[in-house]
C-alpha positions in Angstrom: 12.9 -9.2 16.2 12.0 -12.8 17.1 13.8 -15.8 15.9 12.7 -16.0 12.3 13.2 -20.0 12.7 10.1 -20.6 15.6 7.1 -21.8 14.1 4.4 -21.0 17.3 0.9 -21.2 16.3 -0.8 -17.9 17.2 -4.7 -19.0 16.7 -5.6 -15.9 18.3 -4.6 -13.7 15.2 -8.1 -12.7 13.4 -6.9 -10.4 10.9 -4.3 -10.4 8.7 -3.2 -6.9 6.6 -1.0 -7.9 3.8 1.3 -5.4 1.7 0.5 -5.8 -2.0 3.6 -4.8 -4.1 6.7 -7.2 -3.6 4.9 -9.1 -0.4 1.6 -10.8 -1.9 2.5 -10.8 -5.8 5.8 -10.8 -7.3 6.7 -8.3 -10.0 4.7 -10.0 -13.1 1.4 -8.9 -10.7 0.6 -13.0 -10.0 -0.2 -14.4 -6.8 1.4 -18.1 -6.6 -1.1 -21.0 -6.0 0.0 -21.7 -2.9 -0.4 -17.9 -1.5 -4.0 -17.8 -2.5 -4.6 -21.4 -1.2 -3.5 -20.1 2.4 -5.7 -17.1 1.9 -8.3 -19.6 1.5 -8.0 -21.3 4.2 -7.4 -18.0 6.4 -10.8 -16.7 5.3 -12.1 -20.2 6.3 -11.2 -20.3 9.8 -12.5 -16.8 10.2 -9.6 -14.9 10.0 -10.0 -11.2 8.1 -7.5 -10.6 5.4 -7.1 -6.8 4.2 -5.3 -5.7 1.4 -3.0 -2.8 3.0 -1.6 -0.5 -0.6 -0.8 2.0 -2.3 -3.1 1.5 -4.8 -6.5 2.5 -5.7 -9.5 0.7 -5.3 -10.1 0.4 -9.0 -6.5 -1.1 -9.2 -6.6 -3.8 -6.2 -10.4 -4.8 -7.0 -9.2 -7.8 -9.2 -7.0 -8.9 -6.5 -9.9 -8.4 -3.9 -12.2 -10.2 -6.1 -9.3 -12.9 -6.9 -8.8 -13.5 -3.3 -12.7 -13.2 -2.0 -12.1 -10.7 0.3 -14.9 -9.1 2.1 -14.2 -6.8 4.8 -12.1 -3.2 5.0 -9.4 -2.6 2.4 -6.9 0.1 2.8 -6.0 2.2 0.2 -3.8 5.0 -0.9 -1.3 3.9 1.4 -3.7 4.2 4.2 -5.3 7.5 3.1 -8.5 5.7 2.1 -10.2 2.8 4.1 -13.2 1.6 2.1 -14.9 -1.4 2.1 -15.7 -3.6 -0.6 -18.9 -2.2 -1.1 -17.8 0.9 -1.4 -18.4 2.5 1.8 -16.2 4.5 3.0 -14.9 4.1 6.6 -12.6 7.7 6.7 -10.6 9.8 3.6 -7.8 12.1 4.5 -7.0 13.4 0.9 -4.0 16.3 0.1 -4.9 19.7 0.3 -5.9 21.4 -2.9 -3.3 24.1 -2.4 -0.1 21.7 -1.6 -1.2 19.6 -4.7 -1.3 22.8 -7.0 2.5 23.3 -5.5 3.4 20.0 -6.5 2.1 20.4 -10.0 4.5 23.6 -10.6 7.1 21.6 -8.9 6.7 19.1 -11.6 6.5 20.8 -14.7 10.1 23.0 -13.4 11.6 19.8 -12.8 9.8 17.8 -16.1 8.8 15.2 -14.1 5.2 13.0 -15.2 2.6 13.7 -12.4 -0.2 11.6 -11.9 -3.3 12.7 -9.6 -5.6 10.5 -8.0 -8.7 11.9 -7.4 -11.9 9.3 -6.4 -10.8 6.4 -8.2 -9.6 8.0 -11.4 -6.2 8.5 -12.3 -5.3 12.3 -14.0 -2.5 13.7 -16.0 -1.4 16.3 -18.5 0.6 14.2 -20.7 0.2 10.5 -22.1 3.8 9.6 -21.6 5.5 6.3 -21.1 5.0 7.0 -17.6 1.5 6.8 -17.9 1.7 3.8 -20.1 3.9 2.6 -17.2 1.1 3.4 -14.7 -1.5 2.4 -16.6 0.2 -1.5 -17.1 0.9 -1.5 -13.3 -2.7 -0.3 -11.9 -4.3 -2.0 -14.8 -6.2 1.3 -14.8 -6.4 3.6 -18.0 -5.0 7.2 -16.9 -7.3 10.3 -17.9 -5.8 13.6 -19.7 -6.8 17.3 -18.6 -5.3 20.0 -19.9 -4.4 22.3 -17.0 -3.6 19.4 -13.6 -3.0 22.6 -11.7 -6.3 24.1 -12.4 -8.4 20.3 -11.8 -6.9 20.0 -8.3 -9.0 23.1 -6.8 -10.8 19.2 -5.8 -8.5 17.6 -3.3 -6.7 14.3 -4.6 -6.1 11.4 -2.7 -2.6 10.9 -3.5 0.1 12.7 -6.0 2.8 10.0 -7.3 5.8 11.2 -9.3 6.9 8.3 -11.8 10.5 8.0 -12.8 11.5 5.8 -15.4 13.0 3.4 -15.9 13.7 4.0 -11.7 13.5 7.0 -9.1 16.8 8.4 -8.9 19.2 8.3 -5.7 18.3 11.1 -3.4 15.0 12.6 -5.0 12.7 10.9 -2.6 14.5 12.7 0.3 14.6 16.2 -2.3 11.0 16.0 -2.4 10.5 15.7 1.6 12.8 18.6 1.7 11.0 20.6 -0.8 7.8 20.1 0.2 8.2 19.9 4.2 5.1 18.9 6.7 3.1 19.6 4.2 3.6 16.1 2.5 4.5 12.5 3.3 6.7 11.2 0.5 7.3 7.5 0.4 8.1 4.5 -2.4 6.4 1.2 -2.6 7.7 0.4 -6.3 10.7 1.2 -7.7 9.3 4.2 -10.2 7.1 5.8 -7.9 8.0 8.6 -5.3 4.0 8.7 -3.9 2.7 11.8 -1.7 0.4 11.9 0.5 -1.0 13.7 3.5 1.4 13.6 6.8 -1.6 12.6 8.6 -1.9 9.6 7.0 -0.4 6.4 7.0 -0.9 2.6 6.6 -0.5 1.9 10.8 -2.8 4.6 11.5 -5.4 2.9 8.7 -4.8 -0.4 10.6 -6.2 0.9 13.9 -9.3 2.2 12.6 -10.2 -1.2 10.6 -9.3 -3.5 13.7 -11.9 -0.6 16.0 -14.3 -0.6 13.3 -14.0 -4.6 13.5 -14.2 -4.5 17.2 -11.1 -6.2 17.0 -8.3 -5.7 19.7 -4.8 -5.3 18.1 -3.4 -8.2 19.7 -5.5 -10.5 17.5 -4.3 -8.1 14.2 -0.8 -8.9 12.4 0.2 -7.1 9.4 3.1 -8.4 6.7 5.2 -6.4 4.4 8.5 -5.6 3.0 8.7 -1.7 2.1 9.7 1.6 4.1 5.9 2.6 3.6 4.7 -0.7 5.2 6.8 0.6 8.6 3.9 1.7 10.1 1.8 -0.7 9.6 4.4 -3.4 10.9 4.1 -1.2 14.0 0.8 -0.8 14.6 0.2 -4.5 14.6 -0.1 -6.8 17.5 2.2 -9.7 15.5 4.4 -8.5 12.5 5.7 -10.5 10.1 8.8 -8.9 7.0 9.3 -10.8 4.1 12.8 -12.3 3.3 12.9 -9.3 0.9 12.2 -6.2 3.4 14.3 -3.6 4.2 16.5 -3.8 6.9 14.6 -1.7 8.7 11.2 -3.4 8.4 13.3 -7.1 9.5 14.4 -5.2 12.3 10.8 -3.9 13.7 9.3 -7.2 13.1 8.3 -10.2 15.2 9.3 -12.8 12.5 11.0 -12.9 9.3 9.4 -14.8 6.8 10.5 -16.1 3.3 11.0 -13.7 0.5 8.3 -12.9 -2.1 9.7 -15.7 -4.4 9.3 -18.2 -2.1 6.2 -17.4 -0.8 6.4 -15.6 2.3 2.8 -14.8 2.6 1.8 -18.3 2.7 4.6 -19.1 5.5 3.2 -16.6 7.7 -0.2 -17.7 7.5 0.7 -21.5 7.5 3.3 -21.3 10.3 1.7 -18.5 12.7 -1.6 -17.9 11.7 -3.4 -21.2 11.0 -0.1 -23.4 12.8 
């Protein structure tokens, strides 16, 4: 990790892929004035800015059209790259079999499900945790009757919600009970999130930055979560907010200031634009 005090314009950075959830907005979903100003100014000079998150497209698409963003997003935690368009640049969904697992796994354990499939949200039960998931995607959930019969069409991504937070040790429960078959991760504090193994947000990264003709030395990504590890890593400069984890501080070039003050806008005002 570099010294988190050097302030060394890096003018050759031409794409910036920024964590959503506790790096861009804070927990009451706004982006401060001064974030979105240096976005601005980012875009202005020519520098790409993708939205790298867990989310769906229907759920980041006010923050995409908030920002004016126009090139690649990743989605699903890198499991969908689309553009903002529509097109879709490459999909790595869960198999239909592992999801059908999860679903029993669920309903023994009576934990809420939700199923992602295209950019719809599905579950059997309107619980609070689908109120909760509904107020934190902005998206309204849909209700089948049988999610284990649905998912004969692959989802995107499973997430377990936990209210009013996941539990000590279930995230690492889950990886146990469900093996390589699954990557579990967290990038709020309800949400244990699934995915496919093969994907992940660093892996996303590479294929915007090729489909950009871009090498990755000119591509830094900024985040604070476990799931933003990988994308950190994959990066040619990588910036951690004030609030990361240990682990993302310790992988990344610079340390920047926490999401409260603002930490996005340092990066792009101190490294990106000097």
């Amino acid at each position: 990790m570099m010294d988190q005090t050097a302030s060394v314009a890096q003018p050759h950075i031409r794409l910036l892929a920024c964590d959503m959830d506790g790096t861009l907005f804070r927990s009451d979903l706004k982006i401060s004035q001064r974030v979105r100003e240096a976005i601005r100014e980012a875009q202005r000079v020519g520098v790409t800015i993708v939205l790298a998150t867990g989310r769906m497209p229907a759920a980041a698409k006010p923050f995409v059209e908030l920002l004016g963003l126009n090139g690649p997003q990743i989605y699903y935690n890198g499991a969908l790259v689309q553009t903002t368009e529509g097109e879709t640049l490459f999909h790595i969904p869960i198999d239909p079999p592992v999801a059908q697992q999860v679903v029993r796994y669920t309903r023994a354990t009576r934990m809420h499900l939700n199923a992602y499939v295209g950019d719809t949200i599905y579950v059997e039960r309107l619980s609070p945790e689908a109120e909760f998931t509904r107020n934190l995607n902005r998206v309204n959930p849909v209700l089948v009757t049988d999610l284990e019969a649905f998912l004969v069409q692959a989802p995107t991504k499973l997430v377990i919600v936990r209210l009013p937070l996941v539990e000590e040790g279930l995230i690492g429960r889950l990886r146990s009970a469900f093996g390589d078959d699954l990557s579990v991760s967290s990038s709020v504090p309800q949400y244990c999130e699934l995915i496919n193994p093969r994907v992940d947000k660093g892996q996303a990264l590479q294929a915007v930055a090729e489909h950009l003709g871009l090498p990755i030395a000119s591509v830094a990504a900024i985040g604070d979560g476990e799931n933003d590890a990988t994308l950190l890593q994959a990066a040619g400069v990588a910036f951690a907010m004030g609030n990361a984890t240990p682990h993302v501080k310790a992988i990344a070039d610079h340390v920047v200031g926490s999401v409260e003050e603002d930490g996005v806008a340092e990066a792009i005002e101190r490294y990106v634009l000097g």
